[in-house]
N, C-alpha and C positions, 0 to 999 in steps of 0.2 A: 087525897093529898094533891089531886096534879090539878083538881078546880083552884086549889089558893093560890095555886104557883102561877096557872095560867092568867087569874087575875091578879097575880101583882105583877106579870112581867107585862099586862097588856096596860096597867094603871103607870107602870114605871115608864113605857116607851110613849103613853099620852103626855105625861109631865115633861121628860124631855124633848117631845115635840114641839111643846107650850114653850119653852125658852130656846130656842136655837141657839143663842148666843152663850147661854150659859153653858149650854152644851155643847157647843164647836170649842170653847176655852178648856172646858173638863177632857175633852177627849185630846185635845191638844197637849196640855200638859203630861196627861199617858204618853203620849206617840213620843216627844220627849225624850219622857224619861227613860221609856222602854228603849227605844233608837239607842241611847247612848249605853246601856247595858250592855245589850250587842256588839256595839263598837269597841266598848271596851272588855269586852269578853274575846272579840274576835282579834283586835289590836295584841293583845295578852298574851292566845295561844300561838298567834302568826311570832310574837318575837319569842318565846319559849322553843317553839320549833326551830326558829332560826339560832338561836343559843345552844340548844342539843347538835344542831348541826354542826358549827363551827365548835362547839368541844370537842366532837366525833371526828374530824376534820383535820384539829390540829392537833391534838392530845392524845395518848397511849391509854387513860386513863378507860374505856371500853375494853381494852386488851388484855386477855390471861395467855400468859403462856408456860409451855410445859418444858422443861429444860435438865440436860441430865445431868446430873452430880458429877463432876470430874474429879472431883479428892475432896478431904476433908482436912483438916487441922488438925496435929495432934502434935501437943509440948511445946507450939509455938512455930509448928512446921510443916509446912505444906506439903501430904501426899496424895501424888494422883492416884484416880482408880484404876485396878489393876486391868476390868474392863467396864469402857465406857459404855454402854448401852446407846442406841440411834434409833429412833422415831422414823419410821418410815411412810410411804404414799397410803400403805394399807393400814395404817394405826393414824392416816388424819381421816381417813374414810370414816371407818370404824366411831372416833370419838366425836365427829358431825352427829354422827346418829342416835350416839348416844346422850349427848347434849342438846337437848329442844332449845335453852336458853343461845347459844351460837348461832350467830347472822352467816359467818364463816369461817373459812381457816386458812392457815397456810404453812407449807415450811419454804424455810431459806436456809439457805448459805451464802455467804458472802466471801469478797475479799478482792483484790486487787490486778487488774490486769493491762495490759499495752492494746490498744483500737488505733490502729491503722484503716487510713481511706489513700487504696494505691494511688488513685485516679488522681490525687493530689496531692499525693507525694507526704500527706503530712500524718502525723500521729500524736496520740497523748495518753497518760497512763490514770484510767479512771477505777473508781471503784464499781465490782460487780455485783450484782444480786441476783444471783439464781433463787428464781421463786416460781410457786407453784399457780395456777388460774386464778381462784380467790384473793390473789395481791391486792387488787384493786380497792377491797373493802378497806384496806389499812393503809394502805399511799393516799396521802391528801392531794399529789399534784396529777391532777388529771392529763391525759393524751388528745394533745393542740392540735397537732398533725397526722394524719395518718390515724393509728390504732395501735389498742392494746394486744398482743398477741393471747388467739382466744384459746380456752379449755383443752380442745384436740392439738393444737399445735405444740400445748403444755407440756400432754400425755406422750404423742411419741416425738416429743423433741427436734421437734421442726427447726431448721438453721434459722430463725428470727431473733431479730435484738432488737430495743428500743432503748433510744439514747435521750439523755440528758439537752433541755435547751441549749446549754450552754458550749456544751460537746459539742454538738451538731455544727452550732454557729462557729466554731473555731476550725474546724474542721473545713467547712464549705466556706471559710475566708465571710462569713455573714449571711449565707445564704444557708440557712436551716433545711426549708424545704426542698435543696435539690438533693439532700440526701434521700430523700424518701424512695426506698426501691432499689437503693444502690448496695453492693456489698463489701462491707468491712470485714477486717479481720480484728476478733476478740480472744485475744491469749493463744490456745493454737486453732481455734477452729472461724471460717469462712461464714457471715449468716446476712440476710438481708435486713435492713433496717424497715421496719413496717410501722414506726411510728416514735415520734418525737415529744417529749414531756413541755408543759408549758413552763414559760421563762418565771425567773421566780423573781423577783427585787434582791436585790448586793446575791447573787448567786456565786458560791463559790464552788470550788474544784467540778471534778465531773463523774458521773454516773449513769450504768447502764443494765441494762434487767434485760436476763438470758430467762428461760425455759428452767424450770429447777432439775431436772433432768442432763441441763450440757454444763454441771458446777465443773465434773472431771474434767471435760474437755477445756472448756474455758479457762477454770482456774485452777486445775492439775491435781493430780492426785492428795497430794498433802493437805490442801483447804477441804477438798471434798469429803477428808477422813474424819473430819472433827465433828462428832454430834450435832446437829440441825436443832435450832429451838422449834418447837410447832406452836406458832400463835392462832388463837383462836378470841373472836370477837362478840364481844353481847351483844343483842341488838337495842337494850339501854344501858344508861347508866346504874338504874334499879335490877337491873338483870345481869350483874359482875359477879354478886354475891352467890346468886343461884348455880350460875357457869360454874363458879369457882368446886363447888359443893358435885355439881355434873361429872367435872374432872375427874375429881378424887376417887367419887363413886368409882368411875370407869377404870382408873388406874388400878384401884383395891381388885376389881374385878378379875384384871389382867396379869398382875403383879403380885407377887407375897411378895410382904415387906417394900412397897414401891417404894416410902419414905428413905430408902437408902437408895436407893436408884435415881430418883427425879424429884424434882422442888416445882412447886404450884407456884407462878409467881405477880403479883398482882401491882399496881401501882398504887399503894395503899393511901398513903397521902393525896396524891393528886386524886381520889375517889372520893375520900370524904369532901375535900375541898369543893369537887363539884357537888353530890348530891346536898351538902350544905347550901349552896348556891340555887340549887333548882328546891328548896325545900323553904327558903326566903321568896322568891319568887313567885310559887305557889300562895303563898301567904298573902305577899301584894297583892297577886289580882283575888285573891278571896276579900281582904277587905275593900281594895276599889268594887268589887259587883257588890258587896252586902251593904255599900253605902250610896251606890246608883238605887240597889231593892229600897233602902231604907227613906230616902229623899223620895222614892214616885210612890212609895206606902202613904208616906205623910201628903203628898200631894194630894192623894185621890181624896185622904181624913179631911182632909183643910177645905176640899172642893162639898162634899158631903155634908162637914157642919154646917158651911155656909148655904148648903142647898134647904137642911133643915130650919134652921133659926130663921129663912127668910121665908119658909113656909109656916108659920107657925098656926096662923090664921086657918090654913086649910088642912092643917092635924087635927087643930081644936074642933072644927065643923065634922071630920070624920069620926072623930071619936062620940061627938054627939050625935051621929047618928048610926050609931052602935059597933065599930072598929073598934076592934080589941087591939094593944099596945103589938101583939105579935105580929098583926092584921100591917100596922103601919111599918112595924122596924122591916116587916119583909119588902112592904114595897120600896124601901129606901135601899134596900141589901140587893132587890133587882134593878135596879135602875144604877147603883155604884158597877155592879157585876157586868151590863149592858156598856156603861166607858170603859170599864178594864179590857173588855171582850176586845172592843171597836181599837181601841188605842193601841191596845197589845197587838192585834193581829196589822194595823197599818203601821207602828214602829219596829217592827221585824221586816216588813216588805221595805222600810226605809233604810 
């Protein structure tokens, strides 16, 4: 078997020795087409990626979170529950681990506080978010200045804050970055600013993110009593469904009857609307590549017949000198396979 192969691949690379020209055109057209496969395979996934991102970015719609039932409805009337159940540091550990689908998590609390900077005399009342290390996954506006306050500072509640652009700027009369390092006062407790949030376009009111550990301190005991949601994040969009299902599992585990306690809650609209959108998307670039595959298919065909029909003279001589039909279609099948080889592998390096 490897005598016919050897001479039709050594009969194929004599024939396209004998035409350069025809053969720099045929291999040309490969490089081509193949090139532009690539480009638009690679164009494709580069803006896919960059569209998961800016959904991840700006959209809740990766995020599940776990939140406790505080009453129900009954006759047209709102009762609360008698006890509210809280989510604690040790049950967002716990459900990380039991959730493979989750990139991370976090809890918060929230609510409202007075930021005082002595040193100039001035103050404004912003919103607070005590929140746990993990924040970052689920904040879109990243830290311009300075830093995020890291993991251990989270854990035992290190006096850091990190303020809002806009804070900051009103605060230092324009000047953001002389706060960096200075110490404000956040509701009742003293903390150094370690890092300043980027400016946003029409930025309104102001905000600042304590350690989820200083909610009391900060924002007093009454905001701090109220049930913590614990958000937890996919690491895709395809991976919400899974999480969701992760959840439940863990809750059922930990909970009789969890369904009366806590509600799974998902952005169900904004989920389909996206996977609808990366499911179109997918589809584009499947028909642009099948139609890049299908144009340098037909090229190489078009390249091939015409290599045939102008050899016809020198088929007729081989078959009369005793080339069997399979004898010929193999050396035209090495010699196509030889530009696909050559084109293919220089329109990938292009």
């Amino acid at each position: 078997m490897l005598a016919p192969l050897a001479f039709a691949a050594a009969t194929a690379a004599a024939a396209l020795r004998e035409n350069p020209l025809r053969t720099l055109l045929s291999v040309l057209g490969v490089i081509i087409g193949v090139a532009a496969l690539v480009a638009v395979l690679s164009l494709g996934d580069t803006f896919q990626a960059f569209a998961r991102a800016q959904v991840g970015r700006l959209t809740d719609v990766q995020s599940v979170s776990i939140q406790a039932v505080t009453g129900r409805w009954e006759d047209d009337r709102w009762v609360p529950a008698k006890a509210m159940p809280s989510l604690t540091l040790t049950a967002l550990a716990d459900v990380l681990r039991a959730a493979p689908a989750a990139q991370a998590g976090m809890l918060s609390r929230s609510g409202r506080a007075r930021v005082v900077w002595r040193r100039a005399g001035r103050e404004r009342t912003a919103s607070v978010q005590a929140v746990t290390s993990g924040e970052s996954a689920f904040n879109g506006t990243p830290v311009t200045i300075g830093r995020m306050f890291t993991a251990g500072e989270a854990d035992r509640n290190a006096a850091v804050v990190v303020l809002s652009h806009r804070l900051a700027a009103e605060l230092s009369q324009g000047r953001p970055e002389a706060l960096l390092g200075e110490a404000v006062r956040v509701g009742g407790s003293v903390r150094e600013v370690v890092g300043i949030l980027e400016a946003q376009p029409n930025e309104r009111g102001y905000a600042v993110r304590v350690p989820y550990l200083a909610a009391a301190s900060v924002l007093g005991s009454a905001a701090a009593a109220a049930p913590p949601p614990l958000l937890l994040r996919a690491r895709t969009v395809e991976d919400v469904a899974r999480l969701r299902a992760e959840i439940e599992d863990w809750l059922a585990g930990r909970y009789r009857a969890w369904e009366a306690r806590y509600e799974v809650v998902v952005s169900a609209q904004r989920l389909a609307q996206a996977e609808d959108a990366f499911r179109v998307l997918k589809a584009f670039l499947g028909a642009l590549a099948g139609i890049s595959m299908l144009v340098g298919g037909v090229g190489i065909m078009n390249i091939m017949l015409a290599s045939v029909t102008e050899r016809t003279r020198e088929i007729g001589i081989r078959k009369a000198m005793g080339a069997r039909e399979r004898d010929i279609r193999l050396q035209f099948l090495a010699e196509a396979v030889v530009v696909s080889f050559v084109g293919s592998g220089a329109g990938v390096a292009v």
